[in-house]
C-alpha positions as CSV (number, residue, x, y, z in Angstrom):
1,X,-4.8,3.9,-1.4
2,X,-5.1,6.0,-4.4
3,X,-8.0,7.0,-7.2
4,X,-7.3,5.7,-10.7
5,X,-4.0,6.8,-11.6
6,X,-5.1,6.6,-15.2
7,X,-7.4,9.9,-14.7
8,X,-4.0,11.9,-13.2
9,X,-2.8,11.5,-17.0
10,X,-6.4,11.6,-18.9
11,X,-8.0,15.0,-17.4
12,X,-7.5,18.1,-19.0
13,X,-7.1,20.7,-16.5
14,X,-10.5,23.2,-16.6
15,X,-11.1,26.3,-18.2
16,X,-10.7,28.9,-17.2
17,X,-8.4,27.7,-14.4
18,X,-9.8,28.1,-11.2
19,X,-7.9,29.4,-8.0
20,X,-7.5,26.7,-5.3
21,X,-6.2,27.6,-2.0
22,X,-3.1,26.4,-1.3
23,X,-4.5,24.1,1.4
24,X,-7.0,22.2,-0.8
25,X,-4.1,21.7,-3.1
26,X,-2.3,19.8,-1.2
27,X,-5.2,17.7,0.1
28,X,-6.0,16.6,-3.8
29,X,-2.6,15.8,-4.5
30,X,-1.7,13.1,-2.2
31,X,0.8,13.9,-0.4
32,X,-1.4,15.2,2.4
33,X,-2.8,11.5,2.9
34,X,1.0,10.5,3.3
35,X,2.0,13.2,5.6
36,X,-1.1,12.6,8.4
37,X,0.1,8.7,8.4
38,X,3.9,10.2,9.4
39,X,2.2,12.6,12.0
40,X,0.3,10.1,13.0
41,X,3.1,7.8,13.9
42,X,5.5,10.5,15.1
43,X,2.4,11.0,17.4
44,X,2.2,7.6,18.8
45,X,6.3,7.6,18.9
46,X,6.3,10.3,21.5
47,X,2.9,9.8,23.3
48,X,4.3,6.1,23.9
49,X,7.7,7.4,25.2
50,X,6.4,10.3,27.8
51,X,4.1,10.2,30.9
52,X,1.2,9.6,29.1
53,X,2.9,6.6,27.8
54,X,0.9,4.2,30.2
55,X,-2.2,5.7,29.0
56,X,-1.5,5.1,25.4
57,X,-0.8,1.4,26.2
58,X,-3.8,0.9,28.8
59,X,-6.5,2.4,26.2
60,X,-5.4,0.3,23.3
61,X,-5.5,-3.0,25.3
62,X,-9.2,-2.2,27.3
63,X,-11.8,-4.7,25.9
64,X,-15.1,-3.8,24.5
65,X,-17.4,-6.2,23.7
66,X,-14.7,-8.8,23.6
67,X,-11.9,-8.0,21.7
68,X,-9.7,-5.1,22.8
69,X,-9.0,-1.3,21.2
70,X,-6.4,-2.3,19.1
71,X,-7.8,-5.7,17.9
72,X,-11.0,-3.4,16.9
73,X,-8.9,-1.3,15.0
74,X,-6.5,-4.3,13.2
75,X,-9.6,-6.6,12.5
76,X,-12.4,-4.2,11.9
77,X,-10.9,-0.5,10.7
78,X,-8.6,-2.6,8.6
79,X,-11.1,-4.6,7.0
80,X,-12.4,-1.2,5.3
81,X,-9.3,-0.8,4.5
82,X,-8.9,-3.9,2.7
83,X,-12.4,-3.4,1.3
84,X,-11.0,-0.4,-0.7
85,X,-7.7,-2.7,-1.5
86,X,-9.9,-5.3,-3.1
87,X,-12.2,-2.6,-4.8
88,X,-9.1,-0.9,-6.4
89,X,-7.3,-4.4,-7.6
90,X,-10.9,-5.6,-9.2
91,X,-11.4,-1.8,-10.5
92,X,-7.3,-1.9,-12.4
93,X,-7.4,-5.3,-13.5
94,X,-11.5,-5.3,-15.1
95,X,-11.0,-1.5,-16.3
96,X,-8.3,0.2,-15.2
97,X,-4.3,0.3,-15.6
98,X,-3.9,-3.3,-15.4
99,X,-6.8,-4.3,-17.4
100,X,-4.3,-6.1,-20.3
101,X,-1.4,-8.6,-19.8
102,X,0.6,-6.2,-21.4
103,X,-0.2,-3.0,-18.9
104,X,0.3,-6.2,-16.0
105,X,4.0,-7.4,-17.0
106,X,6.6,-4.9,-16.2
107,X,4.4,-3.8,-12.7
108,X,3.5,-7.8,-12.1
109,X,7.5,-8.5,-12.3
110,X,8.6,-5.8,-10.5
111,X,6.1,-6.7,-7.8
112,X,7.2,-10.3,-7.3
113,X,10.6,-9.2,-7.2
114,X,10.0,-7.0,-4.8
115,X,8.8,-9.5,-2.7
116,X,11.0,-11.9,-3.0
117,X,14.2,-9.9,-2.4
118,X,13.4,-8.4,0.6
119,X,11.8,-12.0,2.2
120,X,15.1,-13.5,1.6
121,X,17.3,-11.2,3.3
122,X,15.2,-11.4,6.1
123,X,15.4,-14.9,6.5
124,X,18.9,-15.1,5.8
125,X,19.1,-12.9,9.1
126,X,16.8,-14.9,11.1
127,X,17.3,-18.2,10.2
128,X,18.7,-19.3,13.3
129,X,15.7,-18.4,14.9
130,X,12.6,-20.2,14.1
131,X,10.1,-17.5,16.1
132,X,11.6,-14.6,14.3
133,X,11.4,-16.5,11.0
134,X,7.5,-16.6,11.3
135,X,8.1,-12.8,9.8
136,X,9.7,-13.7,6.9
137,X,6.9,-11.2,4.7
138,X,6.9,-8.1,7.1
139,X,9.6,-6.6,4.5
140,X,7.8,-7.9,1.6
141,X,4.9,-5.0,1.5
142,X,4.8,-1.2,0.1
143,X,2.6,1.7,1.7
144,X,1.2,2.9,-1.8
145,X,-0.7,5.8,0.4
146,X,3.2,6.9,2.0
147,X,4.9,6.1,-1.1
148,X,2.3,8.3,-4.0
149,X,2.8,11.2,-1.0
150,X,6.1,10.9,-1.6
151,X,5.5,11.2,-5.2
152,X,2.9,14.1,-5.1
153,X,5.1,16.5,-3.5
154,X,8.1,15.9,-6.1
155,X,5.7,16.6,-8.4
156,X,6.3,17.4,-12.5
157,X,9.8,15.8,-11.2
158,X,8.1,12.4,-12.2
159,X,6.6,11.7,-15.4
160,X,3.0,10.5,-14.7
161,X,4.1,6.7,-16.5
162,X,6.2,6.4,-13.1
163,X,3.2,7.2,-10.9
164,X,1.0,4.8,-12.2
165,X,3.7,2.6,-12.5
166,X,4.1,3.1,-8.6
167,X,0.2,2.4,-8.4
168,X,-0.1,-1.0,-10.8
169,X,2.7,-2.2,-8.4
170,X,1.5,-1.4,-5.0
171,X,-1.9,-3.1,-6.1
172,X,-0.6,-6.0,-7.3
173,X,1.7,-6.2,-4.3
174,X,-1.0,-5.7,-2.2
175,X,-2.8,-8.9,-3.6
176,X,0.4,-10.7,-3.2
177,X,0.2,-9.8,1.0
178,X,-3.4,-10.2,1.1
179,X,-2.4,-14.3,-0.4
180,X,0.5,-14.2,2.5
181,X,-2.1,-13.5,4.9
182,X,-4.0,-16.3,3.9
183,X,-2.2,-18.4,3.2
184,X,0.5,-18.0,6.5
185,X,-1.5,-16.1,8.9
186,X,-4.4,-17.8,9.8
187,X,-4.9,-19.5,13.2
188,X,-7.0,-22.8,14.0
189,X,-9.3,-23.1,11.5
190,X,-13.5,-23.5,13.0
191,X,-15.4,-25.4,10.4
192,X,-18.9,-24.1,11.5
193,X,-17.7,-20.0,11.0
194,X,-16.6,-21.1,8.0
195,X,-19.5,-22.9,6.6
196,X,-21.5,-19.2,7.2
197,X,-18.8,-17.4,5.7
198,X,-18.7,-19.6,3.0
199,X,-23.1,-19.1,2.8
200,X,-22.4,-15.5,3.0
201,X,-19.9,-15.4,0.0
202,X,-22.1,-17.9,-2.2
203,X,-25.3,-15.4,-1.3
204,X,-23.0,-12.1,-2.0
205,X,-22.0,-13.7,-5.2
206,X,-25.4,-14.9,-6.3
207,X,-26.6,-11.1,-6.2
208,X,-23.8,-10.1,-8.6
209,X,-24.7,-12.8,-11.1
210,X,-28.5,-12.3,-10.6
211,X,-27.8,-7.6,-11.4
212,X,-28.8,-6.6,-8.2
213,X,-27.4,-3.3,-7.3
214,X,-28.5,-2.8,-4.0
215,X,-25.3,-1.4,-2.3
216,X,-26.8,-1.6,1.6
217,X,-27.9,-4.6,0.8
218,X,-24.1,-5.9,0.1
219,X,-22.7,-4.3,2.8
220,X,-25.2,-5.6,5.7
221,X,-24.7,-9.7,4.2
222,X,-20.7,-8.2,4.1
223,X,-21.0,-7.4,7.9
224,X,-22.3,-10.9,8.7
225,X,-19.3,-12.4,6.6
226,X,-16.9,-10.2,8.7
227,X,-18.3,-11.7,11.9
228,X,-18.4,-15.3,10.4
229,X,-14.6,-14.5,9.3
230,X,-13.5,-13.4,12.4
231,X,-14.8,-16.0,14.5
232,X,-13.0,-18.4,12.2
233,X,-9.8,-18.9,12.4
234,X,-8.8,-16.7,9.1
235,X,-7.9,-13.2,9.7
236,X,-11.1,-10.8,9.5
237,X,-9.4,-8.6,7.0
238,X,-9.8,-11.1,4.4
239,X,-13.6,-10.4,4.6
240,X,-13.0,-6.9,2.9
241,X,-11.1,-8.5,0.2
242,X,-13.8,-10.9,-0.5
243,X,-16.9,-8.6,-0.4
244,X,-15.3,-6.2,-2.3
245,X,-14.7,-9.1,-4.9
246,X,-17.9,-9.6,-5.3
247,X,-19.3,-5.8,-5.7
248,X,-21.1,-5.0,-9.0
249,X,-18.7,-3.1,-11.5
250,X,-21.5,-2.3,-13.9
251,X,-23.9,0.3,-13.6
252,X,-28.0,-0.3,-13.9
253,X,-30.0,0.1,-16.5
254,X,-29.3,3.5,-19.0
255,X,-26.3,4.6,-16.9
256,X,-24.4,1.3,-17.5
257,X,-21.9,3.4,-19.4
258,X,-21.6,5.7,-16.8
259,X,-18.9,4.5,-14.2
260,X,-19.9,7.2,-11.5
261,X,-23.3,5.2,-11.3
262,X,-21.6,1.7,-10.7
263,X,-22.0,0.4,-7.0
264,X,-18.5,-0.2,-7.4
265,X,-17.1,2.9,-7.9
266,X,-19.5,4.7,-5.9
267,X,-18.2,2.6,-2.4
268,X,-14.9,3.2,-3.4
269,X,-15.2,6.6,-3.6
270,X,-16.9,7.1,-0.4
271,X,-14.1,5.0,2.0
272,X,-11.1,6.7,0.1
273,X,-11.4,9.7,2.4
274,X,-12.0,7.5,5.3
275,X,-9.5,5.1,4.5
276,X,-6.3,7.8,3.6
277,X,-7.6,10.5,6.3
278,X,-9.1,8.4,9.6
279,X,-8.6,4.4,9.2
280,X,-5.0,4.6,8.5
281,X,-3.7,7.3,10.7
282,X,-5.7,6.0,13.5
283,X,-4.2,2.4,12.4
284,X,-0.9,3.9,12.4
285,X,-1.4,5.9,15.9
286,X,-2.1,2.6,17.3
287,X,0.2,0.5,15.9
288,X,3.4,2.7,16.0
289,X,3.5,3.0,19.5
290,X,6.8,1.7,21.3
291,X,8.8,2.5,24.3
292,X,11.7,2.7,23.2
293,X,13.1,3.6,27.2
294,X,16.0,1.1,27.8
295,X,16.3,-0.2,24.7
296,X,20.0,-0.3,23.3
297,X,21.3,0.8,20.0
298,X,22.5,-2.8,19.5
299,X,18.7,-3.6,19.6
300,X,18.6,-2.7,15.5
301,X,21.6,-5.6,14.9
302,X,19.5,-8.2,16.1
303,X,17.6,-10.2,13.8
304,X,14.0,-9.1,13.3
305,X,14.7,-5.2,13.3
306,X,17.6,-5.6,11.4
307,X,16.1,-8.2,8.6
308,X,13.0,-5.5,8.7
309,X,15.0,-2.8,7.8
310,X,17.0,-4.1,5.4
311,X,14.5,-6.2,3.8
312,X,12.7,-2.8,2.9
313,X,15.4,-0.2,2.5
314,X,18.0,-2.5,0.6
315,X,15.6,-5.7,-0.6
316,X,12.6,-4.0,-1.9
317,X,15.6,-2.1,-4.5
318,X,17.3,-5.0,-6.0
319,X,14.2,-6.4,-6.0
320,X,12.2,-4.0,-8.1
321,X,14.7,-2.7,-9.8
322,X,16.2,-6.0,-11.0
323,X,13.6,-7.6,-12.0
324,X,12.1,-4.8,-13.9
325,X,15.5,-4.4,-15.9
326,X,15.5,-8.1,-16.6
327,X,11.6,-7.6,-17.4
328,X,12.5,-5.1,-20.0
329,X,16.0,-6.7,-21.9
330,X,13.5,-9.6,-21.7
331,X,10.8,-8.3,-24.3
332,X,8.5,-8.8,-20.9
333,X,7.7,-4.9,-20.2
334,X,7.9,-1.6,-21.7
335,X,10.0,1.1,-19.7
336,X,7.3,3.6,-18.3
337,X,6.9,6.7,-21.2
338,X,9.5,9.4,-20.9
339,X,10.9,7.8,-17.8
340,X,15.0,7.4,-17.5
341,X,16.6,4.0,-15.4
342,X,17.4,6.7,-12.5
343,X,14.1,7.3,-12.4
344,X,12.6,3.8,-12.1
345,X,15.7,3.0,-9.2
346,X,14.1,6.0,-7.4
347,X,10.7,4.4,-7.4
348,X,12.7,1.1,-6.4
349,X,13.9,2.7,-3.1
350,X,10.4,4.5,-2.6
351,X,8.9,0.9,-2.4
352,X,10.8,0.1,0.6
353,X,8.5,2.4,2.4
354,X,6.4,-0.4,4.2
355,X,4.6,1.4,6.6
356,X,1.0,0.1,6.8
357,X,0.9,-3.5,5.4
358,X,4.2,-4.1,7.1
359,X,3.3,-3.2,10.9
360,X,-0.1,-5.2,10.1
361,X,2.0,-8.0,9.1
362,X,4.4,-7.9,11.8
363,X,1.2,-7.7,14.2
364,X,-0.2,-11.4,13.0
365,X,3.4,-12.7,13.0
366,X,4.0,-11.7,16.5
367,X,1.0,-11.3,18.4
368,X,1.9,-13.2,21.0
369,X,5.6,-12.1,21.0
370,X,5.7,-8.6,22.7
371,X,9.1,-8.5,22.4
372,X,9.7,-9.2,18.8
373,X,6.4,-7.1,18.3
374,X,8.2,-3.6,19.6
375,X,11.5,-4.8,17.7
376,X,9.1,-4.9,14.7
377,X,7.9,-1.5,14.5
378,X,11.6,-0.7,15.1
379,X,12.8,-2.2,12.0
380,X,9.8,-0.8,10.0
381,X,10.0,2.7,11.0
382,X,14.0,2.6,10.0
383,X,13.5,1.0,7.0
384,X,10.9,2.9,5.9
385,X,12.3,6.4,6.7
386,X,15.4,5.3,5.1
387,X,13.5,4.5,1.8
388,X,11.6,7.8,2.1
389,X,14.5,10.0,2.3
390,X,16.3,8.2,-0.3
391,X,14.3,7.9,-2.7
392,X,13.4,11.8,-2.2
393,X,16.9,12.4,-2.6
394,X,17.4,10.4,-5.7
395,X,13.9,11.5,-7.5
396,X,14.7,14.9,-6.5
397,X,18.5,14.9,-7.9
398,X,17.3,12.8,-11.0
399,X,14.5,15.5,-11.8
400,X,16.4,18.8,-11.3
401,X,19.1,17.0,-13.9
402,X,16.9,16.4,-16.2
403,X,14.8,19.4,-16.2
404,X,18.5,21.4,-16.2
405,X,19.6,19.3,-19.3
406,X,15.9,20.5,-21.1
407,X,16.3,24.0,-20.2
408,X,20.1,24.1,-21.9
409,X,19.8,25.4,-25.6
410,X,20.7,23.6,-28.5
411,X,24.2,24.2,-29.7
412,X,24.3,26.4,-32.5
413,X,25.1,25.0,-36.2
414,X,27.0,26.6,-38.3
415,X,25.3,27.3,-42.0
416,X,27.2,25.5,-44.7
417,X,29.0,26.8,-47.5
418,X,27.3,26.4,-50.9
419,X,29.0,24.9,-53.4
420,X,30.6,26.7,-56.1
C-alpha cells in the first residue's frame, strides 16, 4: 500500500535541496516496494522448480501450533496487511483523496468496472465447470503496491492526478475484495466465535466513542478478535479490516489538529514498512511457488489460467477504461488534471497487475484444489506481467510524446502589415 497520495502533490521540495543517495531514492519512491514483491516471486519461481524444490514445499506445509507455515502467513501476516488496507480506506474516505463524492466518482466507477469486466470473462471461460467457477473474483483485484512501482519509476512521465487516481482506485477496489471475501469466501459459520468476535468489535468500538486513545490497548482486544475470527468460520483477514475500522482518527487533547499525533495515523505509519518491505514479499515468496516440471503449454488454454490471465490483462482495461470514459461524457467524473485518454488507458492496463489480492483470492477459492491452485498462480503471474509490461510500454511511449510535443517551439508568426 501506499502513504497519502495527496502529500506527493502538496509537499514542496526542501531548501536547500539535500543530496540523497541514489539508493534511498529509490526506496522513498515506491518502486522499490514493487520491485522486492517481483524478486520475491521470481524467488519462489525458481526455488520451487530446482532441488530445493521439496524443501520449499515441505517448510510451508509443517504445522506450528496448529495451522501450518503458509496458513500463518495467509491468515495472520495478511491480517496486518489488511489492517493497513482498512487504515488507508478509513484515512481517504474521512480525510484524504476520497473524502467528497465528487473526488469518489470517476475512481468509484472505474473501480466497479474494473471488477466487473474482468469477473465476466472469467466465467464466460469457466462456466462449464462449476469448481473453477468458485474463482470467478481472482481477476477482479489490483496490486496498488506493484502497480504505484510501476508508476514511480516512470516518474514526471505521469502527472501526479494519474497517481492518485491509481491510489483512490486501488483503495476502493480493495474494499470491493475485502466484501467478496466476505461475502463468498467464508466457510461454515460457528455461532459461539462469533458471538466473541462480535463482543470484541462492540468493546473496540465503545473505546472509539468513549476518546480513548490507548493504541496497545486496541491492538491486544484486536488480537483476541483475530483469534475469535479465525476460529469462526469467516476468513481471519477480515479481523484487520474491522479493527482498523474502528481506530481513532483524531488526535488527543491540544494536538487534535495535528494528524502525526492521531492513533490512526501513527499505526499506519509504523506497518507501511512492514507491510510493502517483509509481509508481502514473504506473502508472495510463499504463495508464488509452483512446479511448473511437466506441465504443458496447453496448461495456460484451460479455463482457470486462461480466465486469470485474461480477466487481468484484457478485463481489468475495458473495464477501467470504459467505464471511466462513460463516467466522464456522463457529467459523473472529472478527467484527472493535465492527464491525456492515453494516459488514463495506460493506468487501465497497469490495473491488471493483480499480484497480491489475486493469489490470496485464488488461495480461498481453491484451497482444497491443488490442482486449480498451481493453475492459479499460473494465470496470475501471466496476467500480471503482461499488464506490467504493457502498461510500461504505453505510459512510457505516451510520456516521451508528450514531453517531445512540449519541448517543440512555437511556430513563428509573422508581424502584420500596418495599415496605411
Amino acid at each position: 500500500m501506499t502513504q497519502d497520495a495527496q502529500q506527493i502533490e502538496a509537499e514542496a521540495p526542501d531548501w536547500p535541496p539535500k543530496r540523497r543517495s541514489p539508493l534511498h531514492a529509490f526506496m522513498e519512491s515506491g518502486a522499490a516496494a514493487g520491485v522486492l514483491l517481483v524478486c520475491s516471486a521470481a524467488l519462489a519461481l525458481i526455488i520451487a522448480n530446482s532441488p530445493l524444490g521439496i524443501v520449499y514445499f515441505t517448510i510451508l506445509d509443517a504445522k506450528v501450533a496448529g495451522l501450518s507455515i503458509l496458513h500463518w502467513i495467509n491468515d495472520a501476516l495478511m491480517a496486518l496487511f489488511f489492517l493497513l488496507v482498512g487504515l488507508e480506506i478509513k484515512r481517504e474516505f474521512l480525510e484524504g483523496q476520497l473524502a467528497t463524492w465528487s473526488r469518489r466518482a470517476l475512481p468509484a466507477v472505474a473501480a466497479l468496472g474494473g471488477m466487473i469486466a474482468p469477473a465476466l470473462i472469467y466465467a464466460a471461460l469457466a462456466w462449464s465447470d462449476a469448481q473453477a467457477l468458485r474463482g470467478w473474483a481472482i481477476p477482479a483485484a489490483t496490486d496498488i503496491a506493484f502497480a504505484l512501482g510501476v508508476l514511480a519509476i516512470l516518474g514526471s512521465r505521469v502527472p501526479v492526478s494519474l497517481k492518485i487516481f491509481l491510489t483512490a482506485l486501488a483503495i476502493l477496489d480493495d474494499l470491493g475484495a475485502i466484501l467478496i471475501i466476505a461475502l463468498f469466501y467464508s466457510g461454515n459459520l460457528s455461532l459461539p466465535m462469533l458471538a466473541g468476535a462480535a463482543t470484541c468489535l462492540a468493546v473496540l468500538i465503545m473505546l472509539n466513542l468513549r476518546g480513548v486513545r490507548l493504541l496497545p490497548l486496541y491492538l491486544a482486544i484486536g488480537a483476541l478478535l483475530w483469534f475469535f475470527v479465525l476460529k469462526s468460520g469467516i476468513h481471519a483477514t477480515l479481523a484487520g479490516v474491522a479493527l482498523a475500522l474502528t481506530i481513532p482518527l483524531g488526535g488527543h487533547g491540544a494536538e487534535s489538529d495535528e494528524p502525526e499525533h492521531s492513533p490512526l495515523h501513527t499505526l499506519e505509519h509504523r506497518l507501511h514498512p512492514w507491510s510493502s518491505y517483509f509481509i508481502v514479499p514473504i506473502f508472495g515468496f510463499a504463495n508464488a511457488g509452483v512446479a511448473i516440471a511437466g506441465m504443458s503449454p496447453s496448461l495456460l488454454l484451460t479455463p482457470v489460467p486462461l480466465g486469470i490471465m485474461l480477466g487481468l490483462f484484457l478485463g481489468k482495461q475495458i473495464g477501467v477504461f470504459g467505464f471511466a470514459w462513460l463516467a466522464v461524457r456522463l457529467g459523473l467524473g472529472t478527467m484527472p488534471a493535465k492527464a491525456t485518454w492515453a494516459q488514463v488507458y495506460g493506468v487501465s492496463l497497469l490495473c491488471g497487475i493483480g499480484f497480491t489480492m489475486s493469489l490470496f483470492i485464488g488461495s480461498l477459492a481453491f484451497e482444497k484444489v491443488p490442482a486449480l491452485a498451481a493453475a492459479t498462480k499460473i494465470g496470475v503471474l501471466a496476467g500480471s506481467a503482461l499488464s506490467a509490461v504493457i502498461g510500461y510500454v504505453v505510459l512510457h511511449i505516451v510520456g516521451r510524446h508528450l514531453a517531445t510535443a512540449e519541448d517543440e517551439p512555437a511556430p513563428a508568426v509573422a508581424p502584420r502589415k500596418r495599415a496605411h
